[in-house]
Backbone atoms as SQL, in Angstrom:
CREATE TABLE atoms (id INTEGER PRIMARY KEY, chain TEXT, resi INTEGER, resn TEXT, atom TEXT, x REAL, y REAL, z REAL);
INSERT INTO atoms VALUES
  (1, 'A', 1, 'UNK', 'N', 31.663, 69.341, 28.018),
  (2, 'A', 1, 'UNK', 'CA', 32.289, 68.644, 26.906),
  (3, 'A', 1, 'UNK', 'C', 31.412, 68.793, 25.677),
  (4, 'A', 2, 'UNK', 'N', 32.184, 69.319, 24.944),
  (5, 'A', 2, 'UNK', 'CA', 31.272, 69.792, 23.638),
  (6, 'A', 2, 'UNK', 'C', 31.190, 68.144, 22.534),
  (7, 'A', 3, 'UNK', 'N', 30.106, 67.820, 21.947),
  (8, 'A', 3, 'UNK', 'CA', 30.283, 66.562, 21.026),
  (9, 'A', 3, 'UNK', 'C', 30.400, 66.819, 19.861),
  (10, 'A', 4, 'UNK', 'N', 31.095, 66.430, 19.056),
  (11, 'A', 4, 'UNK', 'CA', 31.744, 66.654, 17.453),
  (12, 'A', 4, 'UNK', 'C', 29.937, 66.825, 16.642),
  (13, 'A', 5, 'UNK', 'N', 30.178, 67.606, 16.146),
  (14, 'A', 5, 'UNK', 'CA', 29.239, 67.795, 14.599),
  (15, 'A', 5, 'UNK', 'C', 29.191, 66.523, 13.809),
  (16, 'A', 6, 'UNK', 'N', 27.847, 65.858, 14.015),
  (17, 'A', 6, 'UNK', 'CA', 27.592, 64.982, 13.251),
  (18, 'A', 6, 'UNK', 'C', 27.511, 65.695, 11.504),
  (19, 'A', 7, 'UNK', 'N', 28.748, 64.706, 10.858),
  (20, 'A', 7, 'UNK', 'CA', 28.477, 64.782, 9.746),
  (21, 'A', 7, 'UNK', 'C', 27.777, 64.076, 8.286),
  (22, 'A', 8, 'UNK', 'N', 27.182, 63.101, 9.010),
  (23, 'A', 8, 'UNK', 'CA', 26.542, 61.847, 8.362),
  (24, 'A', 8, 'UNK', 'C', 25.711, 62.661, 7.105),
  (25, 'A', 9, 'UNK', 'N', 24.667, 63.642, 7.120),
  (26, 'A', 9, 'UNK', 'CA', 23.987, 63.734, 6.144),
  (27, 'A', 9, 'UNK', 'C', 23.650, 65.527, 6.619),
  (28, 'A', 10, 'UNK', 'N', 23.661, 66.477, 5.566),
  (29, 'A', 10, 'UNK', 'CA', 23.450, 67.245, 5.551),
  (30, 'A', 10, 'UNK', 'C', 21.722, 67.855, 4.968),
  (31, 'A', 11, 'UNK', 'N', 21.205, 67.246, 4.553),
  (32, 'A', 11, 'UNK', 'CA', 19.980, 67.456, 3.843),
  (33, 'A', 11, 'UNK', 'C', 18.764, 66.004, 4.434),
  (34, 'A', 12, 'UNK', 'N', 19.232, 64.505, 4.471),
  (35, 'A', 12, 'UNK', 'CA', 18.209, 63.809, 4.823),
  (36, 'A', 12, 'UNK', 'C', 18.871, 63.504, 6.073),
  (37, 'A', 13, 'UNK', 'N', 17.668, 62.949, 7.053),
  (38, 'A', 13, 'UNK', 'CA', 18.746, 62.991, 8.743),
  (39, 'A', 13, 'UNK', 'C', 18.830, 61.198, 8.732),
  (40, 'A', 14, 'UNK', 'N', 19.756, 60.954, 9.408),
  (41, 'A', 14, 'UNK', 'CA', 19.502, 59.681, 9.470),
  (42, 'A', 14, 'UNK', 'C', 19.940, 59.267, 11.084),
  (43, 'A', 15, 'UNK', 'N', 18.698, 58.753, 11.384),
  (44, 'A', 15, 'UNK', 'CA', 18.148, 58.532, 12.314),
  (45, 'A', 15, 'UNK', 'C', 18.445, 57.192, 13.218),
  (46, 'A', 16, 'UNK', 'N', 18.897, 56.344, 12.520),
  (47, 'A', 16, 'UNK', 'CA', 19.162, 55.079, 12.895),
  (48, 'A', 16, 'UNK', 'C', 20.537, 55.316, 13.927),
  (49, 'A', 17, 'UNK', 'N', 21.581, 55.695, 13.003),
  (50, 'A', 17, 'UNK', 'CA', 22.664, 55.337, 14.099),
  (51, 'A', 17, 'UNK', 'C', 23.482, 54.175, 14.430),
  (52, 'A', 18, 'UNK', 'N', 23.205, 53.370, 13.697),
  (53, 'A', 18, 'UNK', 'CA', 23.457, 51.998, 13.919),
  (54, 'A', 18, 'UNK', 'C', 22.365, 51.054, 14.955),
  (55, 'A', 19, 'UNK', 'N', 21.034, 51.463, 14.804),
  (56, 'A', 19, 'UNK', 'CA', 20.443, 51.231, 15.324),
  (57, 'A', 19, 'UNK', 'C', 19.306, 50.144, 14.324),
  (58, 'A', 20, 'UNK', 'N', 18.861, 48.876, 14.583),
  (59, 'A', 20, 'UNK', 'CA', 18.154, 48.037, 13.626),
  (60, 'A', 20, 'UNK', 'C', 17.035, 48.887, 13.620),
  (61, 'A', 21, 'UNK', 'N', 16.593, 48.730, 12.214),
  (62, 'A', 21, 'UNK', 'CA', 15.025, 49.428, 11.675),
  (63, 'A', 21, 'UNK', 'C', 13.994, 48.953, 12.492),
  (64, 'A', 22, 'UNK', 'N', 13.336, 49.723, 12.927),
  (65, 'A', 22, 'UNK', 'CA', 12.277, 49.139, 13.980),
  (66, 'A', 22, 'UNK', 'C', 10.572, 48.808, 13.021),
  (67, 'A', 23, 'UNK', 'N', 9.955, 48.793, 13.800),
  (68, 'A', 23, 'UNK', 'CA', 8.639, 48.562, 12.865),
  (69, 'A', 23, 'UNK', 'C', 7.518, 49.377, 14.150),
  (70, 'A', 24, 'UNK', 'N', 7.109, 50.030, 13.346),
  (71, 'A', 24, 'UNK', 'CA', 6.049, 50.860, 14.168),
  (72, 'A', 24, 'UNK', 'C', 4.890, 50.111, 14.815),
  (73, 'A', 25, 'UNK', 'N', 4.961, 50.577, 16.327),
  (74, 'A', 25, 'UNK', 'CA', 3.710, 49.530, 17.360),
  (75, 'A', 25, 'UNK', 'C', 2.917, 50.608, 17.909),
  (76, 'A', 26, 'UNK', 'N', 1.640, 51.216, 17.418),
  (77, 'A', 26, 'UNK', 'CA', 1.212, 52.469, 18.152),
  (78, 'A', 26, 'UNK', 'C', 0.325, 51.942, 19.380),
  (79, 'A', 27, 'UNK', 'N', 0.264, 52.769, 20.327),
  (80, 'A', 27, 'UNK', 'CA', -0.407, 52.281, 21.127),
  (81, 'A', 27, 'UNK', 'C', -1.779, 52.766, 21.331),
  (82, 'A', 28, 'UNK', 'N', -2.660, 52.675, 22.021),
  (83, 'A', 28, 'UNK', 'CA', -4.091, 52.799, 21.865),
  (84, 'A', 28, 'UNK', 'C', -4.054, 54.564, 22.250),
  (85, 'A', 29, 'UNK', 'N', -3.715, 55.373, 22.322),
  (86, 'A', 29, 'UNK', 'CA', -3.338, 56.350, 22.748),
  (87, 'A', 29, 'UNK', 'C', -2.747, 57.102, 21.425),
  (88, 'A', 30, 'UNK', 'N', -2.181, 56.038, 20.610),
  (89, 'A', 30, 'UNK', 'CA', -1.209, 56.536, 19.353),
  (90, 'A', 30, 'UNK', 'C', 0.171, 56.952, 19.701),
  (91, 'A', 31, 'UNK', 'N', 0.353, 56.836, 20.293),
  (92, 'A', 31, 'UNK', 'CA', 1.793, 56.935, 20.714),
  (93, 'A', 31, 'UNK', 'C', 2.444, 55.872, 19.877),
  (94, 'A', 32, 'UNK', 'N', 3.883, 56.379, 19.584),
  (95, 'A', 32, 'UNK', 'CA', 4.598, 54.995, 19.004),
  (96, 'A', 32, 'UNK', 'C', 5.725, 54.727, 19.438),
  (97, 'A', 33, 'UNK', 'N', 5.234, 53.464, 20.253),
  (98, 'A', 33, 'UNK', 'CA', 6.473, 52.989, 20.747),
  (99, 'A', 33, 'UNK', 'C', 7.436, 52.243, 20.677),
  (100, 'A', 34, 'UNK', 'N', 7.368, 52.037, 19.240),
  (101, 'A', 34, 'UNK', 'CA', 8.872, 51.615, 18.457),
  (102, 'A', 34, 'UNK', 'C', 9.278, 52.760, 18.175),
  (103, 'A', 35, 'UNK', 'N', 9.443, 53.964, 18.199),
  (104, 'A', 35, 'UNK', 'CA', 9.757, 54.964, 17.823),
  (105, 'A', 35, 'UNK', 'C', 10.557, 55.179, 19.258),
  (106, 'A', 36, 'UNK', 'N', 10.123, 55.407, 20.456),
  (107, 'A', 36, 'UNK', 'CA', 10.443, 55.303, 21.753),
  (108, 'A', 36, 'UNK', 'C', 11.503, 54.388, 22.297),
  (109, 'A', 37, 'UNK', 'N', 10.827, 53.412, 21.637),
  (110, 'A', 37, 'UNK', 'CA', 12.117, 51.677, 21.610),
  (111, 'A', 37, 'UNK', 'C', 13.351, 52.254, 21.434),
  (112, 'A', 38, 'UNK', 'N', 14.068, 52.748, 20.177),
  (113, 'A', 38, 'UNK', 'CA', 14.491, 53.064, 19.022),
  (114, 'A', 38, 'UNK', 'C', 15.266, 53.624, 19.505),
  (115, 'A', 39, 'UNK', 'N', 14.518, 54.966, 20.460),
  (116, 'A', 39, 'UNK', 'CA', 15.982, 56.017, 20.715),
  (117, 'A', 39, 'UNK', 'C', 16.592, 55.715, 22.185),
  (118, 'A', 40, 'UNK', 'N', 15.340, 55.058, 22.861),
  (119, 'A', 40, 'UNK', 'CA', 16.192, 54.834, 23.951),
  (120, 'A', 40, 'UNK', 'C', 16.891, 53.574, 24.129),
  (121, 'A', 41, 'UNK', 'N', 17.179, 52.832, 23.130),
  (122, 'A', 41, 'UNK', 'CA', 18.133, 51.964, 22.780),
  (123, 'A', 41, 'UNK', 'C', 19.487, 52.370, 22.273),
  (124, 'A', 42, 'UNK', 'N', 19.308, 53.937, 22.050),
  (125, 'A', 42, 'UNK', 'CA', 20.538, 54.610, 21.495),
  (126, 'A', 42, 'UNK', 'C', 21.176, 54.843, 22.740),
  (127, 'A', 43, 'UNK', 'N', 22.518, 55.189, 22.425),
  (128, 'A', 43, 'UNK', 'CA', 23.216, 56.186, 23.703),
  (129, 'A', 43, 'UNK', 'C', 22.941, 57.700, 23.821),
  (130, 'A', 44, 'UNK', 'N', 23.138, 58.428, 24.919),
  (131, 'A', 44, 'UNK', 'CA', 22.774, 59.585, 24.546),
  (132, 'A', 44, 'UNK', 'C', 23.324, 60.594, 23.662),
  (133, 'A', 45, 'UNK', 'N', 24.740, 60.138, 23.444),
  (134, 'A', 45, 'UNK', 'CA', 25.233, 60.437, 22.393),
  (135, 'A', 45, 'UNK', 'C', 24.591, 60.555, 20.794),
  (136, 'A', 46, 'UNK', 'N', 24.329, 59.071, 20.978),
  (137, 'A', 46, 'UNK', 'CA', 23.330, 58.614, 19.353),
  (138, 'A', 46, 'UNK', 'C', 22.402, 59.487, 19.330),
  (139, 'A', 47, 'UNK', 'N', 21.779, 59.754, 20.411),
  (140, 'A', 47, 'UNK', 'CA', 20.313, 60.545, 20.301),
  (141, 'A', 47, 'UNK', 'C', 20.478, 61.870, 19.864),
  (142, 'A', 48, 'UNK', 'N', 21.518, 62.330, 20.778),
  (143, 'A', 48, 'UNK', 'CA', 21.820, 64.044, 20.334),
  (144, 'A', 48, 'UNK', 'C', 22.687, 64.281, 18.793),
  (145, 'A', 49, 'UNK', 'N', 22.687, 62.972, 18.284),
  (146, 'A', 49, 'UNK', 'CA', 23.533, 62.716, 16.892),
  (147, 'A', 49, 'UNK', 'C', 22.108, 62.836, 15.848),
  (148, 'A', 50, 'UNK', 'N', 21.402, 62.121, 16.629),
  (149, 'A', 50, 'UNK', 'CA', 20.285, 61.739, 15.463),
  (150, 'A', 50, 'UNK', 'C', 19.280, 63.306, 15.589),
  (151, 'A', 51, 'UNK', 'N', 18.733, 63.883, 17.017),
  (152, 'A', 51, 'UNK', 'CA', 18.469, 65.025, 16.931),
  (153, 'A', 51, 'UNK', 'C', 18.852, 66.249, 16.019),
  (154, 'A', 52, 'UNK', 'N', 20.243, 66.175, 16.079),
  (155, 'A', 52, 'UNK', 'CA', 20.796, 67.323, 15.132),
  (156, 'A', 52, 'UNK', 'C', 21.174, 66.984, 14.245),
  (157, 'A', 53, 'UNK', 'N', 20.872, 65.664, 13.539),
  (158, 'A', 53, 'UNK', 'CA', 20.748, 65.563, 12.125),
  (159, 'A', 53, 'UNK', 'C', 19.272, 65.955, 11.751),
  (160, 'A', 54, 'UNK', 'N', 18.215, 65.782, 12.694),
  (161, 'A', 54, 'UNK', 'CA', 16.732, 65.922, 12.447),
  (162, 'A', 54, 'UNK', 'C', 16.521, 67.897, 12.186),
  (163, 'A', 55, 'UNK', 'N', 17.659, 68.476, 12.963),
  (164, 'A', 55, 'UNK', 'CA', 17.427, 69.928, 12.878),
  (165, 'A', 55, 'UNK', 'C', 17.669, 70.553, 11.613),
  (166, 'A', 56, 'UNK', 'N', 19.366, 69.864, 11.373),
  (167, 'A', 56, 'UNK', 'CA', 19.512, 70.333, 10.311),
  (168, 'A', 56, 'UNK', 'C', 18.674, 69.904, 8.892),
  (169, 'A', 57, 'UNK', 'N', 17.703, 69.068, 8.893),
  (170, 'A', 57, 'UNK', 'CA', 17.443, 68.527, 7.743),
  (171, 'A', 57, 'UNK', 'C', 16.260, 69.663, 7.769),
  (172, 'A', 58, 'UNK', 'N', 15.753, 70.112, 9.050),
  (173, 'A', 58, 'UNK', 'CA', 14.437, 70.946, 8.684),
  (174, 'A', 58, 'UNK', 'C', 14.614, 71.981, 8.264),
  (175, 'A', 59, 'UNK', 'N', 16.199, 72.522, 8.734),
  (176, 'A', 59, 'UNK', 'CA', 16.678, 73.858, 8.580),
  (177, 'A', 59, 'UNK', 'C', 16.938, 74.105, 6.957),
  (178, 'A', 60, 'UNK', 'N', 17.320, 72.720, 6.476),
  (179, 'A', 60, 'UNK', 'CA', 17.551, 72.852, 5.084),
  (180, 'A', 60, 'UNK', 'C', 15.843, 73.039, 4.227),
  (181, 'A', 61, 'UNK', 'N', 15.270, 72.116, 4.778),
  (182, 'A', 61, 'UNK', 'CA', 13.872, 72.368, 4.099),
  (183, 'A', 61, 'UNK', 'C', 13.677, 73.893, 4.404),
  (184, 'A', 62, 'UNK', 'N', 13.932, 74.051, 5.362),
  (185, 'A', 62, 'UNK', 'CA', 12.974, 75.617, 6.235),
  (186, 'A', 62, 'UNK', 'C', 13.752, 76.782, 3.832),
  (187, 'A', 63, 'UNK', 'N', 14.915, 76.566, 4.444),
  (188, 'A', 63, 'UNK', 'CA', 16.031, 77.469, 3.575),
  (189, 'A', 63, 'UNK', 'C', 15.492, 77.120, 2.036),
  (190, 'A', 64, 'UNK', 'N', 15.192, 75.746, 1.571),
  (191, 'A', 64, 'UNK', 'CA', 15.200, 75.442, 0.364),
  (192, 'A', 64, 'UNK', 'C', 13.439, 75.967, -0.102),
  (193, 'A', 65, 'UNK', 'N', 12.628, 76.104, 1.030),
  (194, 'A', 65, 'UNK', 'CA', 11.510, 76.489, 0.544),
  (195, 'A', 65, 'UNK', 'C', 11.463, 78.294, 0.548),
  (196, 'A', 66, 'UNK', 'N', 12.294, 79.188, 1.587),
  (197, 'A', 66, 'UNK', 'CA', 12.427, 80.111, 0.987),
  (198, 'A', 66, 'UNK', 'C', 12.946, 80.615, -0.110),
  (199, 'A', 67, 'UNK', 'N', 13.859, 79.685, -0.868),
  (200, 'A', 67, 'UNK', 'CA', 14.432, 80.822, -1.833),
  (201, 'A', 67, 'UNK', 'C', 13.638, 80.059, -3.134),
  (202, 'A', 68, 'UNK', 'N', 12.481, 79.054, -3.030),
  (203, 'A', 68, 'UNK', 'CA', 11.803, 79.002, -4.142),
  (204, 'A', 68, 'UNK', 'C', 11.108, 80.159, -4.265),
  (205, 'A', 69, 'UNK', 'N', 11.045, 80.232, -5.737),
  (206, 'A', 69, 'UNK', 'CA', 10.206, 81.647, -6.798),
  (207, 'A', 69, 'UNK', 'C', 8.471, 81.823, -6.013),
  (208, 'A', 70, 'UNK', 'N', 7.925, 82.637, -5.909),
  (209, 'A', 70, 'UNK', 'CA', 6.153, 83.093, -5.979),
  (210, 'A', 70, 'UNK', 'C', 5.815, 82.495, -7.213);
């Protein structure tokens, strides 16, 4: 089953999802596990929504920094 093309944002990703803003808790390790909280509070749906909004936003950076001038 293929999942529809998130179309929420083409350039900034947005990550939430309908998900409340979390507040970053790193752990002694640095890990952050409000960050961890966050997605696995999503469905897996949300996640693979918020992932490929995260791709495309790099893909746009990746694109917008090649065709700047030398």
């Amino acid at each position: 089953m293929a999942l529809p093309k998130n179309k929420a944002s083409s350039v900034v990703p947005s990550t939430t999802h309908g998900v409340k803003p979390r507040q970053s808790q790193e752990s002694s390790s640095g890990v952050d596990l409000g960050l961890i909280r966050m997605m696995l509070a999503m469905t897996p749906e949300e996640r693979l929504a918020t992932l490929d909004d995260f791709v495309t936003f790099v893909e746009s950076t990746r694109k917008s920094t090649d065709e700047r001038p030398s």
